[in-house]
mmCIF file of the C-alpha atoms, coordinates in Angstrom:
data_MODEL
# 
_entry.id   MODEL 
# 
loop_
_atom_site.group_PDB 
_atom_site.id 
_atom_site.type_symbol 
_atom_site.label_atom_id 
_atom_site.label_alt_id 
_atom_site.label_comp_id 
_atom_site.label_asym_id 
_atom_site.label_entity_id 
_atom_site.label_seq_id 
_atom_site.pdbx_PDB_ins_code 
_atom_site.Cartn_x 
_atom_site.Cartn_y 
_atom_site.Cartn_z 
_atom_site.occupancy 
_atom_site.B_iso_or_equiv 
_atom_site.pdbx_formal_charge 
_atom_site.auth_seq_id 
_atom_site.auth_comp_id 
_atom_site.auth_asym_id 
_atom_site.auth_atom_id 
_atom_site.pdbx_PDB_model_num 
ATOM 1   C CA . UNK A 1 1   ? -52.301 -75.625 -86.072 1.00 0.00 ? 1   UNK A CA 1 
ATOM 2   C CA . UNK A 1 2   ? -54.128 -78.083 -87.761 1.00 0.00 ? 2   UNK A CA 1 
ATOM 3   C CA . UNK A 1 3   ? -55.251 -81.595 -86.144 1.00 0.00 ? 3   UNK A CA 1 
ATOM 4   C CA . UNK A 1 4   ? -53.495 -83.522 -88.421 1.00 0.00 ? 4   UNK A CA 1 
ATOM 5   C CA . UNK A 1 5   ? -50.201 -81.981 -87.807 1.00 0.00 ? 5   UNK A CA 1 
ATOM 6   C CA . UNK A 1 6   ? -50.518 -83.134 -83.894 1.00 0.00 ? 6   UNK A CA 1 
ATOM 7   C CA . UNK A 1 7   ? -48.282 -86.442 -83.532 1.00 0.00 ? 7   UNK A CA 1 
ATOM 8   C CA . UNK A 1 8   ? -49.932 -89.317 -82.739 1.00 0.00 ? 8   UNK A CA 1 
ATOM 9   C CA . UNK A 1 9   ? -47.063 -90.061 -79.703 1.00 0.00 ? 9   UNK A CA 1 
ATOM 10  C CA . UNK A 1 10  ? -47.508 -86.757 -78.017 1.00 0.00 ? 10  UNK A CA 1 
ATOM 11  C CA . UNK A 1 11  ? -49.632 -87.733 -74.899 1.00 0.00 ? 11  UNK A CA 1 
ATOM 12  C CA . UNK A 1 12  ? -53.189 -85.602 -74.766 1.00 0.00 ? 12  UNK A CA 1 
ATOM 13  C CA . UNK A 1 13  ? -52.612 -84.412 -71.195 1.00 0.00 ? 13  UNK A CA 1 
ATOM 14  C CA . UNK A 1 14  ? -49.786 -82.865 -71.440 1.00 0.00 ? 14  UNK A CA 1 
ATOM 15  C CA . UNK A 1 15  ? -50.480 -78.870 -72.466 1.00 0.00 ? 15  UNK A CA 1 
ATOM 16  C CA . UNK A 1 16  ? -48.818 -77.426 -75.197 1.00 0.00 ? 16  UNK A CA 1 
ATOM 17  C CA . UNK A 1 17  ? -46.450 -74.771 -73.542 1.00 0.00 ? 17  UNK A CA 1 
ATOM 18  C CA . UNK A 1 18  ? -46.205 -72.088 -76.216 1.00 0.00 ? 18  UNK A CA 1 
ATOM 19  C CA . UNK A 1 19  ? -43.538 -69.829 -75.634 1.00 0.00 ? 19  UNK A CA 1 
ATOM 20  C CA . UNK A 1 20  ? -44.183 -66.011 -76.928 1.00 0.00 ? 20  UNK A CA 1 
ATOM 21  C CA . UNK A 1 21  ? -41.094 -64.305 -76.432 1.00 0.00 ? 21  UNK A CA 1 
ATOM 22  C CA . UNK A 1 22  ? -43.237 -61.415 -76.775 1.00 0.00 ? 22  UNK A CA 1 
ATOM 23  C CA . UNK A 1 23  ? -45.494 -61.928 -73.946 1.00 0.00 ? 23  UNK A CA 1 
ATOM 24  C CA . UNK A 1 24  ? -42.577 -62.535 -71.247 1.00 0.00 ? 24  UNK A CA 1 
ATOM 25  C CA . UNK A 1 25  ? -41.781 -58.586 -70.494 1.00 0.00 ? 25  UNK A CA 1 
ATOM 26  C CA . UNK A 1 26  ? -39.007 -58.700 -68.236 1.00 0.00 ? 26  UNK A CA 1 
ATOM 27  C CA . UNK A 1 27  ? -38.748 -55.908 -66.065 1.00 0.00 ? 27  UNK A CA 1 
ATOM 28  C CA . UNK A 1 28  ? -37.474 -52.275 -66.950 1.00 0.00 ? 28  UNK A CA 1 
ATOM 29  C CA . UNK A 1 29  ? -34.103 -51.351 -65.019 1.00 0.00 ? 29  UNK A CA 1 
ATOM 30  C CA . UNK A 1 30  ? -34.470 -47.651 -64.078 1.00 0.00 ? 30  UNK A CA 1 
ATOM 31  C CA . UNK A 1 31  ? -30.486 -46.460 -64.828 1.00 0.00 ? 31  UNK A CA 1 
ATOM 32  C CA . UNK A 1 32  ? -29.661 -43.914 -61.758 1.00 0.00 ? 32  UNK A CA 1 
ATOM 33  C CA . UNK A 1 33  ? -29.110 -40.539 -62.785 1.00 0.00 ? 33  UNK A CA 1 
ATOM 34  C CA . UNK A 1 34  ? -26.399 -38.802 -62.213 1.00 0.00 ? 34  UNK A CA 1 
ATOM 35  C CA . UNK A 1 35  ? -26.855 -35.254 -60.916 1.00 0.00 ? 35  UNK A CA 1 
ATOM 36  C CA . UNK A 1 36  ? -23.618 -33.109 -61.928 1.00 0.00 ? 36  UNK A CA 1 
ATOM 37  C CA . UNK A 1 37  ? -22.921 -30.184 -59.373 1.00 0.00 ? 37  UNK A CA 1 
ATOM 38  C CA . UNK A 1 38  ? -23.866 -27.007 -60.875 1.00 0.00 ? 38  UNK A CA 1 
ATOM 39  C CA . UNK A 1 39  ? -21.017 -24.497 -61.064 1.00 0.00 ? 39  UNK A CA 1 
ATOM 40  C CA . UNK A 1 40  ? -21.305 -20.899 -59.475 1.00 0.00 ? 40  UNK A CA 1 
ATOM 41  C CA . UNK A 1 41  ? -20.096 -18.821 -61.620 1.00 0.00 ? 41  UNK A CA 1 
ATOM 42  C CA . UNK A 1 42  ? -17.654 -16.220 -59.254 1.00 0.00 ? 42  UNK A CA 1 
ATOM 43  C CA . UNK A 1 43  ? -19.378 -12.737 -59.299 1.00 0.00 ? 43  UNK A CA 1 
ATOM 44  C CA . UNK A 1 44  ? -17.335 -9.831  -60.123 1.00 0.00 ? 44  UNK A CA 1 
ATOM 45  C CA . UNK A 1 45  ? -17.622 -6.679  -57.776 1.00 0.00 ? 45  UNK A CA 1 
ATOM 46  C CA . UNK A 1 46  ? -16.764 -3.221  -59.573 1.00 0.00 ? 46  UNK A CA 1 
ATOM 47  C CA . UNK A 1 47  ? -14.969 -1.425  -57.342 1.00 0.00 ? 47  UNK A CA 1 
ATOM 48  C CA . UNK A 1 48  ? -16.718 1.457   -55.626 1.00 0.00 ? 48  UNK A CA 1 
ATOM 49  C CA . UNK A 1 49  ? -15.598 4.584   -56.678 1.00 0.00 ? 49  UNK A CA 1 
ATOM 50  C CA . UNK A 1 50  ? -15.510 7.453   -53.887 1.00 0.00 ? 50  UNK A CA 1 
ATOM 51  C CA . UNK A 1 51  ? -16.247 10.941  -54.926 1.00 0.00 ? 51  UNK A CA 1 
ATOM 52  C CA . UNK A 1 52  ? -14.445 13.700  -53.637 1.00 0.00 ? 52  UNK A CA 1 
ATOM 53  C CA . UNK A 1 53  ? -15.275 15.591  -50.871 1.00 0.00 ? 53  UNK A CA 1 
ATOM 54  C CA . UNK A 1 54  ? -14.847 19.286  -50.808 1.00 0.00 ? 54  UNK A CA 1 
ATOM 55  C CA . UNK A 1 55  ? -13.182 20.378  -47.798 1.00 0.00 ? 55  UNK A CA 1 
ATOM 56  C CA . UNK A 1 56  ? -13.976 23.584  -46.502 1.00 0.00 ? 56  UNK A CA 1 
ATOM 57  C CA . UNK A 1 57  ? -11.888 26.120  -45.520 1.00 0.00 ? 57  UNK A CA 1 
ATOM 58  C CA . UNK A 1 58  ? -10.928 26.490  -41.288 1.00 0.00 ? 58  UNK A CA 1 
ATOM 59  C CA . UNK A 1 59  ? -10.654 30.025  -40.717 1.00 0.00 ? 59  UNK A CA 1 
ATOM 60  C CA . UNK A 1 60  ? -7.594  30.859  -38.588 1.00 0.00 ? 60  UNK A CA 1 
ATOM 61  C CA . UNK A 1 61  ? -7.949  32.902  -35.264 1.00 0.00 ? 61  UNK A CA 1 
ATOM 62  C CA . UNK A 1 62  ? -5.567  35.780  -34.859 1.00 0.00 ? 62  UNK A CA 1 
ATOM 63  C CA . UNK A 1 63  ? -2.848  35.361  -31.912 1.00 0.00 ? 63  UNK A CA 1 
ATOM 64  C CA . UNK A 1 64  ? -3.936  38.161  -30.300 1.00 0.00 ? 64  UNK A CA 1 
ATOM 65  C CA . UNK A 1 65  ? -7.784  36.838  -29.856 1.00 0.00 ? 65  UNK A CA 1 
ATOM 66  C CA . UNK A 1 66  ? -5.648  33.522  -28.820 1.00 0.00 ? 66  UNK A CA 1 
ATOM 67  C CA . UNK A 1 67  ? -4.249  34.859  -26.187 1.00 0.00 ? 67  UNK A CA 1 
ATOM 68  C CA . UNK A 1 68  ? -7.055  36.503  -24.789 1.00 0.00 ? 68  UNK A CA 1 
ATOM 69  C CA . UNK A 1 69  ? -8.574  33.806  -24.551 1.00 0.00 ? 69  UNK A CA 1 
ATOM 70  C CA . UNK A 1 70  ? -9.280  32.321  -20.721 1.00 0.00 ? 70  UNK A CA 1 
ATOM 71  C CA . UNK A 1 71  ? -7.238  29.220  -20.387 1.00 0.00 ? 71  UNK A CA 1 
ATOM 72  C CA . UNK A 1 72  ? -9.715  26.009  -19.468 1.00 0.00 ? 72  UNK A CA 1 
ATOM 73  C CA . UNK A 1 73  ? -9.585  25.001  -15.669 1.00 0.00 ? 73  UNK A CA 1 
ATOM 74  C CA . UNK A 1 74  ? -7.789  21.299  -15.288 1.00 0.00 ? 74  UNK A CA 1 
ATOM 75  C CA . UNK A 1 75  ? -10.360 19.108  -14.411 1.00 0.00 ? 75  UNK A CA 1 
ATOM 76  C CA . UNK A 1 76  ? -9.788  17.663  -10.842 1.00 0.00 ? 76  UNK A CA 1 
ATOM 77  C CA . UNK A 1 77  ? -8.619  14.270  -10.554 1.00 0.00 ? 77  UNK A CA 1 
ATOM 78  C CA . UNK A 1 78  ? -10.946 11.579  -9.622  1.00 0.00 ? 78  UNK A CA 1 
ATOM 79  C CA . UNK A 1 79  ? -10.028 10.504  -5.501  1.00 0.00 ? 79  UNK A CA 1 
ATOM 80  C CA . UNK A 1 80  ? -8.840  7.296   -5.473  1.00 0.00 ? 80  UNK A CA 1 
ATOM 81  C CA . UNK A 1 81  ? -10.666 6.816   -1.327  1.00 0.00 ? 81  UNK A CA 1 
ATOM 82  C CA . UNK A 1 82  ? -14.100 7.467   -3.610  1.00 0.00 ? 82  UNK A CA 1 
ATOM 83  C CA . UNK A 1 83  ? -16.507 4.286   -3.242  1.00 0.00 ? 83  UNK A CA 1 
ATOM 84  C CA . UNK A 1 84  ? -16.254 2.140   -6.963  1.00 0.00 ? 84  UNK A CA 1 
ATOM 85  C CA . UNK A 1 85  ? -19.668 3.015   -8.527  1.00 0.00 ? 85  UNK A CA 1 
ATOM 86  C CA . UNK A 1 86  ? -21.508 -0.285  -9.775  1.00 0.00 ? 86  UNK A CA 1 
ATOM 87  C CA . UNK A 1 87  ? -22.456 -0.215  -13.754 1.00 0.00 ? 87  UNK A CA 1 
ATOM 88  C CA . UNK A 1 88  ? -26.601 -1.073  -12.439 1.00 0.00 ? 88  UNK A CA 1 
ATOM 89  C CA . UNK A 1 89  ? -26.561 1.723   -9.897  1.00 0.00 ? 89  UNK A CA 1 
ATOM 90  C CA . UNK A 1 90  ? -27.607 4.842   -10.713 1.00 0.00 ? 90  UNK A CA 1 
ATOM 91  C CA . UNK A 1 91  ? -26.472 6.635   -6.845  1.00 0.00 ? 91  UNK A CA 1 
ATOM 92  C CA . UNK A 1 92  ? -23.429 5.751   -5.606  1.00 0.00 ? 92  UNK A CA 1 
ATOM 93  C CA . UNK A 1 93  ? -23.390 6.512   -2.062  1.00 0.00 ? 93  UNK A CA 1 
ATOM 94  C CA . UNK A 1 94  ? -20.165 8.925   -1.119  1.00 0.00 ? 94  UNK A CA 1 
ATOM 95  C CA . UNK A 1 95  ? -17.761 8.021   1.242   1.00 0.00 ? 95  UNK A CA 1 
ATOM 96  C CA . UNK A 1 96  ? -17.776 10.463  4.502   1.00 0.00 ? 96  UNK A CA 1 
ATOM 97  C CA . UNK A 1 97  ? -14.166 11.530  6.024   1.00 0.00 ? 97  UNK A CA 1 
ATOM 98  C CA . UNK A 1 98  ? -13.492 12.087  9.699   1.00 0.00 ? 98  UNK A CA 1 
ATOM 99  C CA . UNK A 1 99  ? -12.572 15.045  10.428  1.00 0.00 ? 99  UNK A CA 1 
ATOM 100 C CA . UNK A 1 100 ? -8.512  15.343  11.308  1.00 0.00 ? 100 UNK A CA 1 
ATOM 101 C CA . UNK A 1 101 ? -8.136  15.765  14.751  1.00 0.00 ? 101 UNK A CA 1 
ATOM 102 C CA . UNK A 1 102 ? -5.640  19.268  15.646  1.00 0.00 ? 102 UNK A CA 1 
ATOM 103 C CA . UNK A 1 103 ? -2.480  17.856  17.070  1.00 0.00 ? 103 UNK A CA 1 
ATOM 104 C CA . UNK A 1 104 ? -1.421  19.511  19.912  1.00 0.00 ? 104 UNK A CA 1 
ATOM 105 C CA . UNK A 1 105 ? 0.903   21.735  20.412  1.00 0.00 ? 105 UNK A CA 1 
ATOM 106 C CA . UNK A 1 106 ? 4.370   20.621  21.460  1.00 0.00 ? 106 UNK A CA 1 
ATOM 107 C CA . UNK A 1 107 ? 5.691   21.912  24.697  1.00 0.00 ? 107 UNK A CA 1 
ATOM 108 C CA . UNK A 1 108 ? 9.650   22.597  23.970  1.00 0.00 ? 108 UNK A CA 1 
ATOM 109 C CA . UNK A 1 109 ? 11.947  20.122  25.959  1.00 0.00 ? 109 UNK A CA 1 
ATOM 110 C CA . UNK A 1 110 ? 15.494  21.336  27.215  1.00 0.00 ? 110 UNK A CA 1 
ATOM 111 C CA . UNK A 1 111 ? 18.208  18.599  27.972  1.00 0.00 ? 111 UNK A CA 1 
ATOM 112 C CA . UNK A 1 112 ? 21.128  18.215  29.934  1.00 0.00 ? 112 UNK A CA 1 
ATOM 113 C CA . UNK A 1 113 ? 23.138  15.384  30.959  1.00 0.00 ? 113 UNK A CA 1 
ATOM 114 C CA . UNK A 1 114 ? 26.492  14.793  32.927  1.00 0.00 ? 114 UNK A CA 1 
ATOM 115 C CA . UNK A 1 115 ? 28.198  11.263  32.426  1.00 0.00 ? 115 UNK A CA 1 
ATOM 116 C CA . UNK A 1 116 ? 30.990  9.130   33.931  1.00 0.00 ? 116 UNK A CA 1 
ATOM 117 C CA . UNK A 1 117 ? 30.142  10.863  37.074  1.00 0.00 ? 117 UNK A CA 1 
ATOM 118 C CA . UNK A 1 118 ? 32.013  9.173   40.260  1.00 0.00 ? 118 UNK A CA 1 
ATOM 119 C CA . UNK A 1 119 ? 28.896  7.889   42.230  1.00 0.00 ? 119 UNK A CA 1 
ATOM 120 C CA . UNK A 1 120 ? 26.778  4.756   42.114  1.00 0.00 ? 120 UNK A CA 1 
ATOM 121 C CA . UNK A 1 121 ? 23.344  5.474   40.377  1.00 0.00 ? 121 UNK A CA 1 
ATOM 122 C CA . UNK A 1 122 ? 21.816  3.735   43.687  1.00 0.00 ? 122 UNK A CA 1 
ATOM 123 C CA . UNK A 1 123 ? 22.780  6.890   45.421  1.00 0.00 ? 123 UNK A CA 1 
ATOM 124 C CA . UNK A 1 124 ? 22.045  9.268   42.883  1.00 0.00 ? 124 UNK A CA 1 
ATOM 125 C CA . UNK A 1 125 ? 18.462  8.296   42.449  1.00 0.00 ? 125 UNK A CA 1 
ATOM 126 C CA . UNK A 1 126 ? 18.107  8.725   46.080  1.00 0.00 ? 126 UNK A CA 1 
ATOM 127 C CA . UNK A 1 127 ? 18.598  12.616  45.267  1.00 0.00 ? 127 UNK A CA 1 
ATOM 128 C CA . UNK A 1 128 ? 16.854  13.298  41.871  1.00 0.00 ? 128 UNK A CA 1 
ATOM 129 C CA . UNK A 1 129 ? 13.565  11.765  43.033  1.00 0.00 ? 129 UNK A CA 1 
ATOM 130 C CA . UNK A 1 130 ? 13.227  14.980  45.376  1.00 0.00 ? 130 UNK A CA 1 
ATOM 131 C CA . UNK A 1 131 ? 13.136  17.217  42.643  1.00 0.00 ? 131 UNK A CA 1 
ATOM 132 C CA . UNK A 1 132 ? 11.250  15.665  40.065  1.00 0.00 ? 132 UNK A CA 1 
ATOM 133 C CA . UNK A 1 133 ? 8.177   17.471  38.982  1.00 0.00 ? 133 UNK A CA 1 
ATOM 134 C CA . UNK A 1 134 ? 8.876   20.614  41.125  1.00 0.00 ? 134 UNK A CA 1 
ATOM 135 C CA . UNK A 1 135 ? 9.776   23.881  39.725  1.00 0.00 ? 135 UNK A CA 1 
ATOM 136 C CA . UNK A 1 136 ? 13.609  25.406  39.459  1.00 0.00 ? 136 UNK A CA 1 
ATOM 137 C CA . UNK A 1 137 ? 13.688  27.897  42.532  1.00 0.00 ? 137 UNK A CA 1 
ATOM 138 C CA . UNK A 1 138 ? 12.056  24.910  44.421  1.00 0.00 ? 138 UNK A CA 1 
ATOM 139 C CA . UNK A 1 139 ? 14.263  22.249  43.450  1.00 0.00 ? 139 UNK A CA 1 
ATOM 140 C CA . UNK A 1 140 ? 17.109  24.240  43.954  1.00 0.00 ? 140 UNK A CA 1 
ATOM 141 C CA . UNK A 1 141 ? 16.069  24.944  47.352  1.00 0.00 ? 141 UNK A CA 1 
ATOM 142 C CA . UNK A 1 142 ? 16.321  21.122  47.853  1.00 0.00 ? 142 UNK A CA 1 
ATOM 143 C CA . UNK A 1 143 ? 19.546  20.773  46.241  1.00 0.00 ? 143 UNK A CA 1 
ATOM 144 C CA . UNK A 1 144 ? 21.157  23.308  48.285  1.00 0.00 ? 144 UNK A CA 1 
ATOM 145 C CA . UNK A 1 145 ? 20.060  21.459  51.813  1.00 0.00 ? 145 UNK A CA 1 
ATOM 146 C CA . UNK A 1 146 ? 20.265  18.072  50.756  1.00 0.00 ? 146 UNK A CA 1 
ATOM 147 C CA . UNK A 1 147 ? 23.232  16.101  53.246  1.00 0.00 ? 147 UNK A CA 1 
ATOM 148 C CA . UNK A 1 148 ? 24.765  13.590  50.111  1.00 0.00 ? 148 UNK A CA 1 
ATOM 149 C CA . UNK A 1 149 ? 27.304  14.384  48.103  1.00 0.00 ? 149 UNK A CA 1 
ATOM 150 C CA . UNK A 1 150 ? 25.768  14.194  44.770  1.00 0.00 ? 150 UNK A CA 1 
ATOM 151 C CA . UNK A 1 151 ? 23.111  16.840  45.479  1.00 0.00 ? 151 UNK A CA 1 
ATOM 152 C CA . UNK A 1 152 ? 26.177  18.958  44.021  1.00 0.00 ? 152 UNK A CA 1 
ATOM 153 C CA . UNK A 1 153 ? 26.269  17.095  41.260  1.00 0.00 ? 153 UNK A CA 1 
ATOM 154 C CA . UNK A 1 154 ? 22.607  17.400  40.494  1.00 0.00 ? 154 UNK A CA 1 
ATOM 155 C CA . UNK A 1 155 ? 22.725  21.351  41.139  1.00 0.00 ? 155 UNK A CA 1 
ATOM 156 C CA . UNK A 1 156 ? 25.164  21.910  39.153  1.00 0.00 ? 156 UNK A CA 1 
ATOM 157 C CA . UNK A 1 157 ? 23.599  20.022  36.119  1.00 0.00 ? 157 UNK A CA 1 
ATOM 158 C CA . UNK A 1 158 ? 19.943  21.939  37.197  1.00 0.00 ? 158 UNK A CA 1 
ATOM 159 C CA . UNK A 1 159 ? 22.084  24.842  36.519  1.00 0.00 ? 159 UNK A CA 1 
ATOM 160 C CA . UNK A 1 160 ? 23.572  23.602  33.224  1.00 0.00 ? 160 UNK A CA 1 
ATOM 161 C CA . UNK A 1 161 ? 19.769  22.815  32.181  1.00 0.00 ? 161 UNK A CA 1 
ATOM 162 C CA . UNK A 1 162 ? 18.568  26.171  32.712  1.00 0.00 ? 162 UNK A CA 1 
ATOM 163 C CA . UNK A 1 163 ? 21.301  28.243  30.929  1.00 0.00 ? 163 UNK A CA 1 
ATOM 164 C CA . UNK A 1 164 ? 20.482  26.363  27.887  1.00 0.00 ? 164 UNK A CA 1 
ATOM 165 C CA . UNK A 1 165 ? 16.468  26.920  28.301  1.00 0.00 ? 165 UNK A CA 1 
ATOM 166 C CA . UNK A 1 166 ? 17.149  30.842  27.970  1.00 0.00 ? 166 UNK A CA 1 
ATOM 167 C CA . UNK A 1 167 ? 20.525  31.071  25.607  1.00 0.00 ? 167 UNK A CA 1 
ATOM 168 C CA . UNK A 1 168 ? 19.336  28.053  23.219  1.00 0.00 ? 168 UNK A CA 1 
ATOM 169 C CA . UNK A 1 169 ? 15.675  28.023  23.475  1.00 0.00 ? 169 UNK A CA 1 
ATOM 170 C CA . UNK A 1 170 ? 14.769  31.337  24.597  1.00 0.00 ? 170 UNK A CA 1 
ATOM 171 C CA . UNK A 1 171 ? 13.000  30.224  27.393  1.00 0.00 ? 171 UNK A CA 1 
ATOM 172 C CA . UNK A 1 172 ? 12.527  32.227  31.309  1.00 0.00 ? 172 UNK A CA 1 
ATOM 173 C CA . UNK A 1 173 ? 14.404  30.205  33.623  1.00 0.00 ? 173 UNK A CA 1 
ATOM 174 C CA . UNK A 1 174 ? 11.787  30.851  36.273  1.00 0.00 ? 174 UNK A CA 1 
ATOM 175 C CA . UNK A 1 175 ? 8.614   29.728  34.046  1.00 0.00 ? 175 UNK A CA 1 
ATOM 176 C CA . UNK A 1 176 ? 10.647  26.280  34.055  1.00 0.00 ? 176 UNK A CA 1 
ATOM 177 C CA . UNK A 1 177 ? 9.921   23.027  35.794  1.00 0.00 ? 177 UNK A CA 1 
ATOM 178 C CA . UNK A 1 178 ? 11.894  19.767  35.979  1.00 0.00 ? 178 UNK A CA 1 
ATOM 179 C CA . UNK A 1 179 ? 10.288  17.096  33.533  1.00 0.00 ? 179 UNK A CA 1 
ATOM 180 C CA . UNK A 1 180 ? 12.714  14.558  34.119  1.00 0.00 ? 180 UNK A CA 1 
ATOM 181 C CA . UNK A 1 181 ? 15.577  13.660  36.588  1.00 0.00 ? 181 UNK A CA 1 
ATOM 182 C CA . UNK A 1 182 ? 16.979  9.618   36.063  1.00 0.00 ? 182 UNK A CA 1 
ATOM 183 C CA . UNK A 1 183 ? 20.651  8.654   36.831  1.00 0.00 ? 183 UNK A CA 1 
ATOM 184 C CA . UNK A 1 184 ? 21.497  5.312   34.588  1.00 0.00 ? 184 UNK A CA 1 
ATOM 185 C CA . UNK A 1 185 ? 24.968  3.753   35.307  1.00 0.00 ? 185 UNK A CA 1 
ATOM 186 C CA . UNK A 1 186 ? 28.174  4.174   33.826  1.00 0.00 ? 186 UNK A CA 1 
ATOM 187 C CA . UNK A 1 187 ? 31.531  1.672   33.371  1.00 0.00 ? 187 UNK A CA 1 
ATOM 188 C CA . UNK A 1 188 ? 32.571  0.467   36.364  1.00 0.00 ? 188 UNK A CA 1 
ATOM 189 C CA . UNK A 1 189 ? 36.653  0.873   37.748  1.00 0.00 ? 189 UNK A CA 1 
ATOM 190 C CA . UNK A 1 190 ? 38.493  -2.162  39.562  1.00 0.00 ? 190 UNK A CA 1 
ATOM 191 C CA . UNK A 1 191 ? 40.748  -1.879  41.714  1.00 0.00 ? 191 UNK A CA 1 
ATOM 192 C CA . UNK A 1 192 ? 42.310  -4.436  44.341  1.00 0.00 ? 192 UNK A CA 1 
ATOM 193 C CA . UNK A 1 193 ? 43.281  -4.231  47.522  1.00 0.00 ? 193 UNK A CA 1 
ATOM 194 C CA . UNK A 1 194 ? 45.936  -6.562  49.340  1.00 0.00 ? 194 UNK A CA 1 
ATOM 195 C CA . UNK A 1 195 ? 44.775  -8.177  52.075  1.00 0.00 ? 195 UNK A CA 1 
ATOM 196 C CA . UNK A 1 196 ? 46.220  -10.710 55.082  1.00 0.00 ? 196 UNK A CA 1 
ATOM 197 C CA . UNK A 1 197 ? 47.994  -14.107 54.270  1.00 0.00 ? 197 UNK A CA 1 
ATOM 198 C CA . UNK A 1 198 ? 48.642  -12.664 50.193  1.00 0.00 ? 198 UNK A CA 1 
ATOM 199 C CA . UNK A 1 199 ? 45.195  -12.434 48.966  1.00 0.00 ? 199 UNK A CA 1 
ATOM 200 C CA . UNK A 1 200 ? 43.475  -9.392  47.229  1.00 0.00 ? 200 UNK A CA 1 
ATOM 201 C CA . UNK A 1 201 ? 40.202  -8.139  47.687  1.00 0.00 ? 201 UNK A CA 1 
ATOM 202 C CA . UNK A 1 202 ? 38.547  -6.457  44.848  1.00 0.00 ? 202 UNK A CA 1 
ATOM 203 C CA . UNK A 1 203 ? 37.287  -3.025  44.681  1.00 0.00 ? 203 UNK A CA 1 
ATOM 204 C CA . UNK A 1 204 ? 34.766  -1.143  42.029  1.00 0.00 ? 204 UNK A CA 1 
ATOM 205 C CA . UNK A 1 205 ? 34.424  1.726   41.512  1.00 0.00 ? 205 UNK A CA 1 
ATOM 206 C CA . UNK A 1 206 ? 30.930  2.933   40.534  1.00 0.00 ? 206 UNK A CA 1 
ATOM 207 C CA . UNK A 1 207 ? 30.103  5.701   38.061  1.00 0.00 ? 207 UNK A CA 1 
ATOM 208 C CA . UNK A 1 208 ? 26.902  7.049   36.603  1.00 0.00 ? 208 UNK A CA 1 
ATOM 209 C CA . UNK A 1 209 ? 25.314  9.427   34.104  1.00 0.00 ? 209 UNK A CA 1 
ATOM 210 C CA . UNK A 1 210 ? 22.828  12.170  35.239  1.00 0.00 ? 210 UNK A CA 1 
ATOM 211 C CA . UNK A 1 211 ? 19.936  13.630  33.257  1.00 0.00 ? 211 UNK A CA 1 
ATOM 212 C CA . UNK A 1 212 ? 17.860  16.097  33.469  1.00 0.00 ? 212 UNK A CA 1 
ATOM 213 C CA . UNK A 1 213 ? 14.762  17.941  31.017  1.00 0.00 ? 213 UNK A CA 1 
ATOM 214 C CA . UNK A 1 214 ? 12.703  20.842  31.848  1.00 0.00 ? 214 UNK A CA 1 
ATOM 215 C CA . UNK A 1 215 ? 10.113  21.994  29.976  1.00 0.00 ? 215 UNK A CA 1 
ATOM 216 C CA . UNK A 1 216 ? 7.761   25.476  30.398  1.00 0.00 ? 216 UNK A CA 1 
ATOM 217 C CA . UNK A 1 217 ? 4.794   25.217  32.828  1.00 0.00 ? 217 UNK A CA 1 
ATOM 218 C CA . UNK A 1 218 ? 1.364   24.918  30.886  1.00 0.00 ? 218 UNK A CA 1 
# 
């Protein structure tokens, strides 16, 4: 630009502002990129193919060398008192039994009993307490001198006792002792009596049941 082209009304402090399109760069806009998934492609498998097996032939054992055979032992059965073994333990302690303890032997035991016999028990038990514990000669001796009326009745069941000791047990009268003698009582009967001025007085009439056991001598 040439002097003479400047106007003469354009003030001299004022800069000339050139404006070079081509110097303002404006900035570059970076465009985001897109990343697509990538696609796996599905892989095929062949299928494994299995090759025969030759199977070899199981001889078969004659039934005769079957039979002759010894038969396996069952295996015992595991107690079920054994002590649980832990899985860490190696030794499991064992569980010791008592010994069983030999019962002994019964002694046989012979019965007889008498019921609805007419006397109180009071006065029978006043007898049977004699013979208890002794043996059958000696409680017969008793018996037989006794001064009450139910001694009779006692010696006669003593004698009922011992005829089933030797026909039902086959026991020796003798070798026999008296166990047990007990008189429990029975029903009781009432009557009544008439008495003065129309009253009644009442009257029972006691019965009782008489046992006795013997048993051998040890």
């Amino acid at each position: 630009m040439s002097p003479d082209d400047v106007s003469p009304d354009a003030p001299e402090d004022e800069p000339a502002i050139e404006a070079d399109a081509a110097a303002i760069q404006e900035p570059a806009v970076e465009e985001p990129v897109v990343e697509e998934p990538a696609v796996e492609e599905p892989v095929v498998e062949a299928p494994a193919v299995e090759e025969p097996v030759a199977e070899e032939p199981v001889a078969e054992a004659p039934a005769d060398a079957a039979a002759d055979a010894p038969a396996e032992a069952p295996k015992p059965a595991a107690s079920t008192r054994e002590a649980k073994v832990p899985a860490g333990d190696a030794e499991a302690p064992k569980v010791s039994r008592a010994p069983k303890r030999a019962r002994p032997a019964r002694r046989a035991v012979v019965r007889a009993q008498a019921k609805y016999v007419r006397t109180s028990a009071r006065k029978a038990r006043m007898v049977c307490g004699h013979i208890r514990g002794k043996s059958v000669d000696e409680a017969r001796a008793i018996l037989a001198f006794t001064p009450r009326d139910v001694a009779r009745d006692w010696s006669k069941l003593l004698e009922s006792a011992v005829a089933n000791a030797e026909n039902n047990h086959e026991l020796v009268g003798d070798d026999l002792i008296v166990h047990e003698a007990y008189a429990d009582e029975g029903p009781t009967i009432k009557r009544f009596r008439p008495r003065a001025m129309g009253r009644a007085t009442p009257i029972r009439k006691r019965t009782s049941h008489l046992t006795i056991t013997l048993t051998p001598r040890s």
